[in-house]
C-alpha positions in Angstrom: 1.6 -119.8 -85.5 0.1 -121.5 -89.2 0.6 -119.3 -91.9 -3.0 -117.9 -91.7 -3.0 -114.5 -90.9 -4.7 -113.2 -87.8 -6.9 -109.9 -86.9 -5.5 -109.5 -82.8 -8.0 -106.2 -81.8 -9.7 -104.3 -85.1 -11.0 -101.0 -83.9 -14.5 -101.3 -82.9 -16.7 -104.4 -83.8 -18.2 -103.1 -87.3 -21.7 -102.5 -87.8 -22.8 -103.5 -84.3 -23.7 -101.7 -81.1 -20.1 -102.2 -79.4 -18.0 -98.8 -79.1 -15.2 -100.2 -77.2 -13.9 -103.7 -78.8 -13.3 -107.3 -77.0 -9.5 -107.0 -77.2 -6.6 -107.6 -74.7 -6.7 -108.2 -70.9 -10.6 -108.7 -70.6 -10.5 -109.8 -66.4 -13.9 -112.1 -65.2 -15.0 -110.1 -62.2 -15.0 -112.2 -58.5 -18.1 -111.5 -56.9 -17.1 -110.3 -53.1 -20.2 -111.3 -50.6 -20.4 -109.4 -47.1 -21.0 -111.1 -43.8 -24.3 -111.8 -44.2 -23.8 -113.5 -48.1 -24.8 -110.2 -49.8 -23.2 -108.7 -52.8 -20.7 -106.4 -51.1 -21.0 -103.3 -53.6 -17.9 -101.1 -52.0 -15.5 -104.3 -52.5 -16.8 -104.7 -56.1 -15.9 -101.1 -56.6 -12.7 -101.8 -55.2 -11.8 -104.4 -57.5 -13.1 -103.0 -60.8 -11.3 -99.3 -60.0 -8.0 -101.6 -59.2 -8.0 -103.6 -62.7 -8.3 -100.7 -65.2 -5.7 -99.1 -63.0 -3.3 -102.0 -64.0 -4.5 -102.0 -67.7 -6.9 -104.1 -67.9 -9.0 -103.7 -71.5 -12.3 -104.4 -70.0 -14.1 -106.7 -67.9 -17.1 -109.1 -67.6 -18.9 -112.0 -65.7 -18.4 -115.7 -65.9 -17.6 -118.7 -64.0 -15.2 -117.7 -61.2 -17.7 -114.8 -60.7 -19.9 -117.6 -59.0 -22.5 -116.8 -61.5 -23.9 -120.6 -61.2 -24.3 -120.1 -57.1 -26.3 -116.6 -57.8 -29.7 -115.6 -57.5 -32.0 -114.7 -60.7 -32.0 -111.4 -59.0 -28.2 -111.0 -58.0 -27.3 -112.0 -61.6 -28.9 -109.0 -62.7 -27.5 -106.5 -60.2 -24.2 -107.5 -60.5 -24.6 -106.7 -64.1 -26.0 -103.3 -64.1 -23.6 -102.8 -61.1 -20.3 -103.7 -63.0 -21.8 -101.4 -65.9 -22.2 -98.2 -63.3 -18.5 -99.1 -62.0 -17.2 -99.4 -65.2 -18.3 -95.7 -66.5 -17.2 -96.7 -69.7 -13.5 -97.1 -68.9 -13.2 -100.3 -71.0 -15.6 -103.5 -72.7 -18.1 -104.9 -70.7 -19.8 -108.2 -70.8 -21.4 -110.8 -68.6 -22.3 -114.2 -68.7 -26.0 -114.9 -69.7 -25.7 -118.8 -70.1 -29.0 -121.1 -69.0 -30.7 -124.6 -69.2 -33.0 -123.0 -72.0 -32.4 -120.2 -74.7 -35.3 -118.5 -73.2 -33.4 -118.2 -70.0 -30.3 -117.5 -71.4 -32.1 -114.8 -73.6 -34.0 -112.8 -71.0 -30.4 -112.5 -69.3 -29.0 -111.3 -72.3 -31.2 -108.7 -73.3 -31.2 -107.3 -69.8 -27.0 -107.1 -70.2 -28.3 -104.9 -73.5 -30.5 -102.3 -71.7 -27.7 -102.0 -69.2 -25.0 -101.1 -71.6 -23.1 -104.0 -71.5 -20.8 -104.3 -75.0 -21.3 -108.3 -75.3 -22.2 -111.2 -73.5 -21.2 -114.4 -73.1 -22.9 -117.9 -73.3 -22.0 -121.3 -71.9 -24.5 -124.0 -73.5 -26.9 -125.6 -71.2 -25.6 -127.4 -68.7 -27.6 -130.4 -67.6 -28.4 -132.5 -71.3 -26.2 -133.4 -74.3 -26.9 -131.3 -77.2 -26.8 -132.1 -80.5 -25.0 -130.1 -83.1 -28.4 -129.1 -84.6 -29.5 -128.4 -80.7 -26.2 -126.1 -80.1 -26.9 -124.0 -83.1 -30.3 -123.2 -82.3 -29.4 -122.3 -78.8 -26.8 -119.7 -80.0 -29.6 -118.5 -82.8 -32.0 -117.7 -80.3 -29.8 -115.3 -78.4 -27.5 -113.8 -81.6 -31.0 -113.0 -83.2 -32.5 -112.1 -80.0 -30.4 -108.6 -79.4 -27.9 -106.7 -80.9 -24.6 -107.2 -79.1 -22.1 -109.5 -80.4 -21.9 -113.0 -78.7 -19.2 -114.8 -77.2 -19.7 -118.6 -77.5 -18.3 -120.1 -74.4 -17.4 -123.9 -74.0 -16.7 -123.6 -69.9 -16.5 -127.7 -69.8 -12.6 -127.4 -68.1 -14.9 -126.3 -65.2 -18.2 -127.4 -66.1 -20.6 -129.4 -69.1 -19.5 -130.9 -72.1 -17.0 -129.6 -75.0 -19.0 -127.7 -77.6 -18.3 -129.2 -81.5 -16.0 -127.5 -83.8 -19.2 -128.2 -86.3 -21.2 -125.9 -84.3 -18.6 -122.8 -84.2 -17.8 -123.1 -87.6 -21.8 -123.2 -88.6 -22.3 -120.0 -86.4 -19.6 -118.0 -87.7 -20.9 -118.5 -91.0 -24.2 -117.6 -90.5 -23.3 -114.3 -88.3 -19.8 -113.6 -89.2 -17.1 -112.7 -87.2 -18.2 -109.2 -85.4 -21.2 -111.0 -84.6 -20.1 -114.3 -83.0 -16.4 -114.4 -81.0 -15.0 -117.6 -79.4 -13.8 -118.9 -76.1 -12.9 -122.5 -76.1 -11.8 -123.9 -73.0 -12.4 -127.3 -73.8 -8.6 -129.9 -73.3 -6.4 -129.9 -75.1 -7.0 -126.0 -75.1 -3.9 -124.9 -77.4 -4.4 -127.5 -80.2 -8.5 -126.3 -80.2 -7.5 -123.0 -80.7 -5.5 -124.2 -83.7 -8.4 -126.1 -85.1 -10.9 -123.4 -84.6 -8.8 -120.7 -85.6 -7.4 -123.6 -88.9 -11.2 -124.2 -89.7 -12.1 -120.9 -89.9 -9.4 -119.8 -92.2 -8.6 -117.3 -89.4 -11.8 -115.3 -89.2 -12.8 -116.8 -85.7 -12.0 -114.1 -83.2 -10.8 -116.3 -80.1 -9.9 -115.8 -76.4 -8.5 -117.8 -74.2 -9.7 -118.4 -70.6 -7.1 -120.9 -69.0 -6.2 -118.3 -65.7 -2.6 -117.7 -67.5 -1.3 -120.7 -67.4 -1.7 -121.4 -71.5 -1.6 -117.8 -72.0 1.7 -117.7 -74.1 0.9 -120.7 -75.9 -2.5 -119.4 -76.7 -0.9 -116.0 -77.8 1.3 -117.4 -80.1 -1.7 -119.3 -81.6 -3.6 -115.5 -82.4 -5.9 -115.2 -79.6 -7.4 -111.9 -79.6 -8.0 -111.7 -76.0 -7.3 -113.2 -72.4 -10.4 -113.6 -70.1 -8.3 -114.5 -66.5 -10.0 -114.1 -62.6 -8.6 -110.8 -61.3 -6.2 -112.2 -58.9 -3.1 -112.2 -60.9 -4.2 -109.3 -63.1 -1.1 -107.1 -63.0 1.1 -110.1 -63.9 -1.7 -111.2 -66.8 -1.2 -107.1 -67.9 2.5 -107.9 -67.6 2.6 -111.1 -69.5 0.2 -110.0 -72.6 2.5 -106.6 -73.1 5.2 -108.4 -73.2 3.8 -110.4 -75.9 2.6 -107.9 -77.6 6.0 -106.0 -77.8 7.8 -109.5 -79.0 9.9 -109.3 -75.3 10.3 -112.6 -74.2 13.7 -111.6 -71.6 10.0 -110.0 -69.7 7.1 -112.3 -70.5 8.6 -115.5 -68.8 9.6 -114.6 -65.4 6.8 -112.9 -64.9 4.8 -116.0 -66.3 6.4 -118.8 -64.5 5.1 -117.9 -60.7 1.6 -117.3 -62.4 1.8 -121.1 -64.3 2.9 -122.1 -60.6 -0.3 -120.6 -58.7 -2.8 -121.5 -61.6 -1.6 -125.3 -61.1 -2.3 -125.1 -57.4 -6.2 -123.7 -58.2 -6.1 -126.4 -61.1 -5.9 -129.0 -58.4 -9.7 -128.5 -56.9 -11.5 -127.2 -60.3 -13.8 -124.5 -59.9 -13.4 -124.2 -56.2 -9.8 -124.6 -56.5 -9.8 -121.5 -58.6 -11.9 -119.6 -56.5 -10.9 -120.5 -52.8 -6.8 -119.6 -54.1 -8.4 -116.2 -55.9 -10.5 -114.7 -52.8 -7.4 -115.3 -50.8 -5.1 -113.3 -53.1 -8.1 -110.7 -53.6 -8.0 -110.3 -49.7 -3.9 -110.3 -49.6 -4.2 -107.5 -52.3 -6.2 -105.1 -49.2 -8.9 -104.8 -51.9 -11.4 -106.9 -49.9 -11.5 -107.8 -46.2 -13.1 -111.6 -46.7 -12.4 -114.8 -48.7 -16.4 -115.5 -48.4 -17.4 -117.5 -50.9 -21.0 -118.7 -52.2 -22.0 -122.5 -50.4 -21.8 -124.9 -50.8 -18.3 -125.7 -51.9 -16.0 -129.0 -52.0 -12.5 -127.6 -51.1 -11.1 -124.5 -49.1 -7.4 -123.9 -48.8 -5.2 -125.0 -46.6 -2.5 -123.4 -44.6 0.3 -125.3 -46.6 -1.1 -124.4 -50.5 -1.7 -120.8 -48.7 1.9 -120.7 -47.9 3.2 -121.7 -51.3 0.4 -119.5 -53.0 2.4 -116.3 -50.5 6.0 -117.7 -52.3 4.5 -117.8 -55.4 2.9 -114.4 -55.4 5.6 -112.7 -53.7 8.1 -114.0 -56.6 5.6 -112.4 -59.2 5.7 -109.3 -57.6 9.5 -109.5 -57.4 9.4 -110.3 -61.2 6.6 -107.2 -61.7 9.4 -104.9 -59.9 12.3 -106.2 -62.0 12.3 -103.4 -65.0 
């Protein structure tokens, strides 16, 4: 890491409505659909009880929780229903981003009456934004509610890689309790660098690569991980190694988890989420891979196989005290 020094997780997020702080092991929830492509509540419950068992720090919405294959209407009940479930047990915050602030807005202000601790916001998807254009996107929800914002560039899945320009600009105006980071834009370790460089360390930034940059990212001052569920206890694993300086524990846990995240890598999005509803099922905490159509790739009996190996070697690892 630079010489700049880094805050990790202060206390609570000062001067804002935000009890518990965005620190840690922050899990994106997979939406579990029943039978007939409904939300299936009792597998969601499932899910949510099973990560804070294995420490996660909080949860919230995003990509892999098939928020761009939603309804308007789903969007807002898995919200409120992730809230319920999580009775306060860690940080919640969901994923408002839109095509147009106003969009983006009404979600986020709904995440607010809920009780949701944050939210998190992708730019538009469908045009090229200026830097000007960027700014006044992220304006119009910071100003718009009291919860602090998480600026998300999702363009390893999806749309284009936000500006440095534009994070730097919206940290100054809000500072760093109101505005947090998630860059997931390639190459992701040397743009944590940057941001974290540019900002003389007052960016507060997590990390969503599904573990498979999560050392490197750690070593860079992320204050958070944001992984899919599926690997949680290994992610949990990993990041307390870390934490404790134990690297005899964080790699062998962390080499089968760089090993599955490289087969999801392989088919994008629905690499990621095809290879995560298998493991969720594998787990016993759901009874069906379903996922939202339409989709490009499913998972074949051959990456299955390798995903079992691979899985089964972290647990081995997990075991090993």
């Amino acid at each position: 890491m630079s010489g700049i020094a880094i805050v990790r997780c202060p206390t609570a997020f000062k001067g804002l409505n935000m009890p518990r702080p965005l620190c840690g092991v922050l899990p994106i929830v997979h939406t579990p659909f029943t039978a007939d492509d409904q939300i299936d509540s009792a597998a969601l419950r499932r899910e949510i009880d099973w990560a804070y068992s294995v420490g996660a720090s909080g949860l919230g919405t995003g990509m892999v929780s098939e928020i761009l294959r939603l309804t308007f209407d789903e969007r807002r009940t898995l919200t409120e229903q992730i809230v319920e479930i999580s009775a306060g047990r860690g940080a919640v915050f969901v994923a408002v981003g839109s095509e147009s602030g106003k969009q983006a807005l009404h979600y986020a202000r709904h995440a607010e009456q809920v009780g949701c601790d944050a939210v998190m916001a992708a730019p538009p998807l469908t045009t090229s934004l200026s830097i000007a254009a960027h700014v006044d996107y992220y304006r119009e929800i910071a100003e718009g509610i009291s919860l602090p914002v998480i600026v998300q560039d999702a363009s390893g899945y999806v749309g284009k890689a936000i500006p440095l320009e534009v994070y730097v600009q919206l940290l100054d105006l809000y500072g760093p309790d109101k505005i947090v980071f998630k860059p997931e834009a390639a190459p992701i370790g040397p743009n944590l660098s940057l941001l974290r460089d540019a900002t003389q360390g007052r960016a507060r930034i997590y990390e969503g690569s599904g573990g498979i940059l999560l050392v490197d990212s750690y070593r860079r001052g992320i204050a958070g991980t944001m992984p899919g569920m599926d690997l949680l206890d290994g992610i949990v694993a990993v990041w307390n190694a870390l934490e404790q300086g134990d690297d005899s524990r964080v790699y062998p846990v962390y080499f089968p988890i760089c090993s599955i995240v490289a087969l999801q890598l392989q088919a994008g999005l629905d690499g990621f989420l095809a290879v995560e509803k298998y493991l969720m099922v594998k787990r016993g905490l759901w009874q069906s891979e379903r996922r939202r159509a339409p989709y490009g790739w499913s998972l074949d009996e051959e990456t299955a196989r390798e995903v079992d190996r691979l899985f089964d070697i972290m647990q081995r690892a997990l075991a090993t005290k």
